[in-house]
N, C-alpha and C positions, 0 to 999 in steps of 0.2 A: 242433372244427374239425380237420380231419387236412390234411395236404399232397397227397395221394396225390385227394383230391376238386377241391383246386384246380388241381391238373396235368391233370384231366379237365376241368374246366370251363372251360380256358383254350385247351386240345387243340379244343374242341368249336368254340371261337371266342364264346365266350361273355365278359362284361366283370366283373372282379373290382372286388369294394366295398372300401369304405375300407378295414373293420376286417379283411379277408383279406388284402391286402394286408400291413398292418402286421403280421396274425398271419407272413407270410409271410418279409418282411424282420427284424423281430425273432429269431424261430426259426431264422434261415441265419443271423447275426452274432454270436448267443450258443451256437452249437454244438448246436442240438436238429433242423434240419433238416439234414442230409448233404448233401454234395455232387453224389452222384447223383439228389437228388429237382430240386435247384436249378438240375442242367445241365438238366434234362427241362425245369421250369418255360420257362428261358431259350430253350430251341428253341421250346416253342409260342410263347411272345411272338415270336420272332423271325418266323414262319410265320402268327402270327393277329393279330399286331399290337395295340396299345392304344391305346383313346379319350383321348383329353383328358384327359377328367377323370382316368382311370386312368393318365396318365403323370403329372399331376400328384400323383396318391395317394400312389405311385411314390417323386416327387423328396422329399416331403415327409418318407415315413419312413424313406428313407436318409441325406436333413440330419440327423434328429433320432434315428437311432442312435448318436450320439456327441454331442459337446459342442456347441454351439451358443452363438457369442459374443456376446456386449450387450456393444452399443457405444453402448448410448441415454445414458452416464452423458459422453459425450463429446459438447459442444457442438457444432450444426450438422450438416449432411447429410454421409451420410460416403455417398463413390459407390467404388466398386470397376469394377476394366476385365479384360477376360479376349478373349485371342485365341484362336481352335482352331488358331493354328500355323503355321508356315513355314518360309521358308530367309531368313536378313538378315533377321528379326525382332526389333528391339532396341527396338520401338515404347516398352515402357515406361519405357525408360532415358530417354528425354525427356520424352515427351508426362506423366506422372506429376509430375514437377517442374514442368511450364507451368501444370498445370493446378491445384496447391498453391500457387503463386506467387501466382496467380488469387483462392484465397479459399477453397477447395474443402478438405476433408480425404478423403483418399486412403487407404482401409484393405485392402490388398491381401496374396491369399496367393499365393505364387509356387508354380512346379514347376522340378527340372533339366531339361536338354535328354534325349533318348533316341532314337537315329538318328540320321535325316538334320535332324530340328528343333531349333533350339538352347533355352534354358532361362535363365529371367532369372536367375535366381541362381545360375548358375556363369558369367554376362555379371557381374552387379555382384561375383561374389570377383575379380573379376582387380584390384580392389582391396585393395593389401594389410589383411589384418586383420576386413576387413567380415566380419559372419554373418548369416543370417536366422534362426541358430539361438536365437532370443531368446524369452522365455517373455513371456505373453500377457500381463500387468502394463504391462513395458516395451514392447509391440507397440501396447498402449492408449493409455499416456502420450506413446510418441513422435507419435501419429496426434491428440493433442490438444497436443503444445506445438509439432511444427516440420509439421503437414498431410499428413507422409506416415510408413507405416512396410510393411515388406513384408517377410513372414516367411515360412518354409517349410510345408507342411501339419504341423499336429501329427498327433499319434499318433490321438488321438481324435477329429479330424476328422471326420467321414460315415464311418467305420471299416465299414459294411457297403459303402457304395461298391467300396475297395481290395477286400473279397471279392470282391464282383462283377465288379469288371473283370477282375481275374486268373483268376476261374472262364469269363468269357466268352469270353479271349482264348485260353485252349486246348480251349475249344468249338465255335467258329466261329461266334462269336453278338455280336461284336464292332459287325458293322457292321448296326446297326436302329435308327430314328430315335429312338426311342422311347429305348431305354435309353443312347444317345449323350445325346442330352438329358438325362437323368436324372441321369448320372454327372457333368456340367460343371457343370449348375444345383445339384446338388444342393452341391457345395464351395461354392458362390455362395452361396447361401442360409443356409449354417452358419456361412459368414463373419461375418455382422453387417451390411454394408453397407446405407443405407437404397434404393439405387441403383447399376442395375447395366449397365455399358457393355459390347457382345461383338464381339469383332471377327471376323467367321466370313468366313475365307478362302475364295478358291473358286480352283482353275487346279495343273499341274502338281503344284505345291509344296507344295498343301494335303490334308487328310485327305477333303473335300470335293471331285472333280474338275470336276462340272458346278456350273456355275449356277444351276441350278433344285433340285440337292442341298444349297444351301450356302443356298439361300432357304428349301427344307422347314425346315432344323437350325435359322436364326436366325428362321424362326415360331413354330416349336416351341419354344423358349426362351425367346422372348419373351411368347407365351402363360404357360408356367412361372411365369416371375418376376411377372408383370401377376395369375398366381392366385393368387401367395404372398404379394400383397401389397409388393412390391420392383416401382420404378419402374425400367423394361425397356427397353433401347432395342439395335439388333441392326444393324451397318454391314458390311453386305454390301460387300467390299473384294479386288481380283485378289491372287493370291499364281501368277501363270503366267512369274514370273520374278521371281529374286530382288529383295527391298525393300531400296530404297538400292543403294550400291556395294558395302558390306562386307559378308563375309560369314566370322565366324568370332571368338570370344568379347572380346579384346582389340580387335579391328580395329571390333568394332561397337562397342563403349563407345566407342572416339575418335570414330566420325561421331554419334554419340547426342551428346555434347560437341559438336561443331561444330555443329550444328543447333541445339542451345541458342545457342551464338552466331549463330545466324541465318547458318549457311553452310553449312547441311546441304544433301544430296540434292533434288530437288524432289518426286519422288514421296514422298520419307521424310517431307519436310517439310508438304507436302498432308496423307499421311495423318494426320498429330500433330493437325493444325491440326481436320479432321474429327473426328475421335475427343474431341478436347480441344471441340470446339463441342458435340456431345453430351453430353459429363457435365456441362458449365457449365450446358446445360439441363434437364438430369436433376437439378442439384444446384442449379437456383434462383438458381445466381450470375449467369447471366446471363437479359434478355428474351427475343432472339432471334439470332438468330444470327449477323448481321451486329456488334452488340454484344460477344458471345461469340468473336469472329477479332478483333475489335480489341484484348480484352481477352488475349489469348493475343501476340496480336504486340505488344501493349508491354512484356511478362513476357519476351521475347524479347530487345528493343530496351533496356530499363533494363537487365539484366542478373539480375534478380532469378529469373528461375527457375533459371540456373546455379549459383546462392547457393545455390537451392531443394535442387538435388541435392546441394552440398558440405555443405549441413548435416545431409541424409539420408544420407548417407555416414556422416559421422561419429559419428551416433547412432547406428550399427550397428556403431560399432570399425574402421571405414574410414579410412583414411588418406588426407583430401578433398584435400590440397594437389597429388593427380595429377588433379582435376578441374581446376585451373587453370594445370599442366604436363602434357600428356599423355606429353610426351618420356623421363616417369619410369617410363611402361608398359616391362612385359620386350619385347624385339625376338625374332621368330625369325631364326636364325642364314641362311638360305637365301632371298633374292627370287630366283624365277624369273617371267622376261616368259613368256606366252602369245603368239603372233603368230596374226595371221587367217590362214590357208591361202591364199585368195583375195578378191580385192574384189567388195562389193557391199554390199548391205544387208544387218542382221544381221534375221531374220525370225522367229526362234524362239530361245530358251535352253530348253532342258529344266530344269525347276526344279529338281524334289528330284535331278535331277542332279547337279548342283552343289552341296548338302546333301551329296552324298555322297561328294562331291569333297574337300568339306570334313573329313568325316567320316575319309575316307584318309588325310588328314594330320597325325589324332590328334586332330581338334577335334571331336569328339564322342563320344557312349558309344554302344557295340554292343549294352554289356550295362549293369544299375544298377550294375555295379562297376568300368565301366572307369574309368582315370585320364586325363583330356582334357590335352588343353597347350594353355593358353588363349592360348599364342601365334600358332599358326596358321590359316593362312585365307587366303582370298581376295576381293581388289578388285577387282572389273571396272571395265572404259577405257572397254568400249559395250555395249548395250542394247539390245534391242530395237526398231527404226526407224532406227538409229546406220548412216551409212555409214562403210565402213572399206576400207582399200585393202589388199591382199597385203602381209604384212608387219608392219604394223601393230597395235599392243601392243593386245588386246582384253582381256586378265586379268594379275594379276599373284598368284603363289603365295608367301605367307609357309611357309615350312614348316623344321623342323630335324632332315630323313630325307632323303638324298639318292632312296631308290629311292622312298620314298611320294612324296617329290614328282614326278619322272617319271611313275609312276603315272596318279598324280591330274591332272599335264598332259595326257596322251592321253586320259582321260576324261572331261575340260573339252571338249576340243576339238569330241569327237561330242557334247556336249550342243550346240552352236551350229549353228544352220542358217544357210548364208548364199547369197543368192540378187541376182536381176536386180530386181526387183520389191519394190519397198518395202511391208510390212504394212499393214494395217488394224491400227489400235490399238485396242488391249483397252481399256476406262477403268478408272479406278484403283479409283471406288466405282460401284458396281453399284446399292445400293439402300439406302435408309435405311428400317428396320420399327419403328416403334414401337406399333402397336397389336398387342392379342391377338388370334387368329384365332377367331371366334367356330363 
């Protein structure tokens, strides 16, 4: 089998079999096929696109170029949740603990933020102490004694993936349904989970901009996982303006907390509530889904999933007793008010706008080496359908940079549209997929 025949057979538009495939992926991760044959591969895919079956081939032998974790030796359905990303994405700082409180075990790999998108686990370091740097023993045990554990990718992970994407991303082969899919499910799949929740954005904010792109990507996935045998379920959910009010590492753990107490955001809180009725029903604990909201809103109401997170904190070398003071988080030294320019309805927020808004005032990475300040960020006042009068506080800037905060205020601003006419609203969930696409 040479490489040089499958870069013609795939060029021609022709569909690659199992074993070419894996001859394919094997050979680019142990150093025998070059990077020059792999970029060529990756443009005809990009240009001739792959079957079903052939993205599934795909996912399966870049899970299984690396470690692949058993978690059968741990009681009960273990579900895992994976967004493709936002701006005020702190979804799993709550919804992960509702759903542990529940019944559920929770065996989750996290990513850092990169850009304008934030990253759960530089969201949970702004606990003093906490790691995800834990070795898979203790990522096992904690997911079998307190229902949740969430650690970072290891090394060996889907380790042809990391080629892949990094050769994709200065190819321009990045954006293809096919190998987007591959690269998410394929981490999914290496995981162990016996069930798997996705939360695919679609709007401004997301890597997805239409609607009908963010329904191909959670077909396609769902497909995936439903062929690997992993019960699949894919919640099509708006990301065309920031989720919740906070937006910024520190600022979203405190509403991720208050939502545990049942005083979160409403859209934050919807979304938890969604997301949480899918893995309850992916993972068996609950009937149906009226069942499955009750069982979430009393994990709510007793206090028990806040417990849930104080004890997943501190399995991780986290210092939980800021779950039940938040006033112990570091402060940024600078609030600046936003004011609206003029009155009317707010009718638009530019999303990853505002990501990058964030991003200005040190709360994110440019590059994998910048150093974030999980203090800063930003709270919006109004929202989208909000009337607001001249004057009147629309955001407010944590930041401790005098000129990045100016900055970042004049580039708040042009993300706001404000007009005479009140919007038509976006809905929050778009579509629930759980079948494969035949």
């Amino acid at each position: 089998m040479r490489m040089y025949d499958l870069i013609m057979k795939k060029r021609n538009g022709n569909s690659l079999t199992r074993d070419e495939i894996r001859f394919m992926v094997d050979g680019y991760t142990n150093g025998d096929i070059p990077d020059y044959q792999m970029s060529a591969m990756m443009m005809a895919i990009y240009f001739r696109g792959m079957t079903k079956e052939e993205t599934l081939q795909l996912t399966m032998a870049m899970a299984e170029s690396g470690d692949m974790l058993d978690l059968s030796g741990i009681p009960g359905v273990k579900v895992d949740k994976h967004s493709t990303g936002g701006v005020g994405d702190k979804t799993s700082l709550a919804l992960i603990p509702m759903v542990a409180a529940c019944g559920l075990k929770v065996a989750k790999m996290s990513g850092r933020g990169l850009g304008h998108t934030g990253g759960t686990i530089d969201k949970l370091e702004s606990f003093p102490g906490f790691t995800t740097g834990i070795e898979i023993p203790l990522f096992e045990e904690n997911v079998r004694k307190n229902g949740i554990s969430i650690m970072g990718q290891t090394r060996d992970l889907a380790p042809a993936d990391k080629k892949l994407y990094a050769l994709r991303d200065v190819t321009a082969t990045v954006d293809n349904l096919s190998l987007i899919a591959s690269s998410i499910m394929s981490k999914k799949l290496a995981s162990g989970a016996d069930a798997i929740v996705l939360d695919v954005k679609c709007g401004s904010g997301a890597f997805m901009k239409a609607e009908a792109d963010a329904r191909a990507l959670a077909q396609e996935m769902v497909t995936i996982g439903n062929g690997a045998g992993r019960k699949t379920i894919a919640v099509i959910t708006d990301m065309d303006q920031p989720l919740g009010n906070a937006v910024g590492n520190i600022l979203e753990v405190k509403e991720a907390i208050s939502t545990l107490r049942g005083e979160g955001p409403s859209d934050f809180t919807k979304l938890c509530f969604t997301l949480g009725t899918q893995m309850l029903l992916a993972g068996g604990a609950a009937g149906n889904p009226e069942e499955a909201e009750q069982m979430l809103g009393n994990v709510i109401k007793d206090g028990s999933a806040l417990t849930k997170l104080a004890d997943f904190i501190a399995s991780q070398g986290g210092d939980a007793s800021y779950v039940f003071d938040t006033d112990k988080f570091e402060c940024a030294g600078i609030i600046e008010e936003v004011k609206a320019p003029k009155s009317g309805y707010i009718q638009k927020i530019v999303c990853d706008e505002v990501g990058i808004c964030c991003l200005m005032l040190g709360g994110g990475r440019e590059t994998k080496e910048s150093v974030i300040d999980l203090s800063v960020g930003i709270l919006l006042q109004a929202k989208v359908g909000d009337f607001v009068k001249e004057g009147e506080t629309i955001a407010i800037l944590h930041a401790n940079d005098v000129d990045k905060c100016m900055a970042a205020k004049q580039r708040l601003l042009r993300a706001y549209t404000i007009g005479e006419e009140k919007p038509a609203m976006r809905p929050l969930i778009f579509d629930v997929i759980r079948s494969p696409e035949k």
